[in-house]
N, C-alpha and C positions, 0 to 999 in steps of 0.2 A: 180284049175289049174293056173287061174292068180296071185290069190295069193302068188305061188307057184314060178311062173315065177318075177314077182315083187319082191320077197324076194330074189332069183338070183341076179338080176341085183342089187340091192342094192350091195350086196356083192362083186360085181367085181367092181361097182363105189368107193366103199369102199378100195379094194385091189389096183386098179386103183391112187386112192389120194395117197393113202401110198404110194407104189412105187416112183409116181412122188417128193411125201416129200423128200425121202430120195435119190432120186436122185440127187435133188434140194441144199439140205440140204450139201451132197459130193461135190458137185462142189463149194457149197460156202466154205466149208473148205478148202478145194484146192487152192482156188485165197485167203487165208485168210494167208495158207501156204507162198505163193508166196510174200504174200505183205510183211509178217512181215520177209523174207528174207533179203528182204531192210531194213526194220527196224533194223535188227542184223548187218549187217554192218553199218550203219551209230553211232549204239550204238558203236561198237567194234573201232569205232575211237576216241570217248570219253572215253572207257579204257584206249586206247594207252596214249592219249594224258596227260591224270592223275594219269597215271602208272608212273608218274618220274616228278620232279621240272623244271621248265624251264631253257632253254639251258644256260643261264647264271651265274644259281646257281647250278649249279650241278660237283659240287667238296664238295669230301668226308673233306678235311681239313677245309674246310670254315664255316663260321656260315651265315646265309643267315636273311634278314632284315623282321623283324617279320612283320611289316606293308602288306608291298609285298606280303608274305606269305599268310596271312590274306586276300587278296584282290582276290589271287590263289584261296583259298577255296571257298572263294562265286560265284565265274565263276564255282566251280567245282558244287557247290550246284543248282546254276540256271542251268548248261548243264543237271546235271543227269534227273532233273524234266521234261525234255524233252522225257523221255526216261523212270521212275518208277514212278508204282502207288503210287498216293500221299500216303496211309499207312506203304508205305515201302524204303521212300524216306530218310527216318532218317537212317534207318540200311546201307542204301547204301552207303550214305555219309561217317558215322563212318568208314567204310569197307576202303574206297577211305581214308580217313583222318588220318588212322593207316600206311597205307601203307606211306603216305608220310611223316608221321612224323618220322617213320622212318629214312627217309632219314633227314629231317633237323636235327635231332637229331646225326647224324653223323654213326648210326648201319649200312647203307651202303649207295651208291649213285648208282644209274640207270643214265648211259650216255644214254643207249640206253636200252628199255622193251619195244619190241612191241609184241601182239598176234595179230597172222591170223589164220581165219578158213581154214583147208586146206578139210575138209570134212565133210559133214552133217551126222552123222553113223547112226542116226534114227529121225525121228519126231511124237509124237502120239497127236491124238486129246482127252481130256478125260474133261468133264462134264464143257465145257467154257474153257479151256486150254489149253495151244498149248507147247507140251514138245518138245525140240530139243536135242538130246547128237552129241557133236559136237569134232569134231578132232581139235588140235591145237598146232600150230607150234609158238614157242616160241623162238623169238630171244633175246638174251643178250648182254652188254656190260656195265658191272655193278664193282665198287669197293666195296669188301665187308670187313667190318672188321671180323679179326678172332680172335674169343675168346674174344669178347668187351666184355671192362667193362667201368660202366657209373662213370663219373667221376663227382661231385655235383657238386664241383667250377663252371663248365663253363656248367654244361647242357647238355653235350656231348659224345659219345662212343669217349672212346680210343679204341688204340693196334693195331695189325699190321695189314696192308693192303694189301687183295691180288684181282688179277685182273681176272674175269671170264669172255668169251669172246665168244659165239659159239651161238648154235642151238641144242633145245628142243622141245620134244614135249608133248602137256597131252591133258587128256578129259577135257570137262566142262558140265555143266547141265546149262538150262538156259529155264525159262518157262514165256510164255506172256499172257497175257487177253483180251480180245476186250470189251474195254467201251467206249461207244457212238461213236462207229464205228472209235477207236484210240488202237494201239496195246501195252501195259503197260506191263514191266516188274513186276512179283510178286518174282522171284527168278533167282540168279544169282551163280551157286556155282563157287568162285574164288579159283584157285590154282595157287598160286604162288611158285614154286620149291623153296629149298634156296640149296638144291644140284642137281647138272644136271647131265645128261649122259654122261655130255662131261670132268666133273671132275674126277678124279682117285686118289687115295690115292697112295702113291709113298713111299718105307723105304727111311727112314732117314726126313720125314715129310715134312709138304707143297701137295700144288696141282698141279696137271698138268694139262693145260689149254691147249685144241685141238683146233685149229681154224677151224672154216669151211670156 
């Protein structure tokens, strides 16, 4: 009978632990949730901020000074390392570095790209992973060329330039890691529109640009 009674009580010390793990265990994911919050806005000001060339060079006719440029890049290489797991720090960069070139290349110029989260649609915890799909509102104030073509002499898109100027919106994915108690992007899926909701196609050709 004690044996009996002994093998019991095991069992519920047993069911006892567990419970508390996974109680335990929820709540830290919870505040893990909460921190790397912070963490996604303080990242999302480092997109903005490398989402477009600096206020000075950002004219679609201009050619901008390689050196300067050059110097942009390594500010954007040290910010992002702030923020991705060092194995995935290369792919981010490139990501950030196509966008802008982009631009100095004359394909279009960003006066104004910024992304805000305007809603967390979900978050899952899965095997050390912390997945967000997040709402976002996408403001513009960009000269894009239309119908570029690269012209070798000078390195640069021609052709005509039209002006897009409003407010969009899309999803994003974005998933973080916890290594040694610091919260590390592993994945960032970037959408960047190159038509909005706010363009229309109009007869007799061109766009039409809604302000908001």
């Amino acid at each position: 009978m004690k044996k009996i009674n002994i093998g019991i009580v095991l069992i519920i010390i047993v069911i006892i632990a567990l419970a508390i793990h996974i109680v335990t265990k929820e709540k830290t994911i919870k505040q893990d949730f909460n921190n790397i919050e912070l963490v996604l806005n303080d990242y999302f000001k480092v997109y903005n901020k490398y989402s477009l060339l600096p206020e000075d060079d950002r004219d679609i006719t201009k050619s901008i000074d390689e050196k300067k440029y050059n110097s942009y890049l390594s500010d954007l290489k040290k910010d992002l390392s702030n923020f991705v797991l060092d194995e995935f720090q290369d792919s981010f960069f490139n990501t950030y570095k196509k966008r802008l070139d982009e631009q100095v290349l004359g394909q279009y110029m960003s006066k104004e790209y910024t992304k805000e989260i305007t809603n967390i649609g979900s978050k899952n915890y899965n095997d050390g992973y912390f997945i967000f799909n997040l709402d976002i509102k996408i403001t513009v104030n960009k000269d894009k060329r239309i119908s570029p073509i690269f012209n070798e002499e000078t390195g640069r898109y021609v052709g005509d330039i039209k002006q897009q100027i409003g407010v969009d919106t899309t999803k994003e994915n974005i998933i973080f890691k916890k290594v040694d108690n610091e919260y590390k992007i592993v994945y960032h899926g970037i959408i960047d529109p190159t038509i909005f909701n706010f363009e229309m196609d109009i007869p007799g050709g061109g766009l039409w640009q809604i302000q908001y």
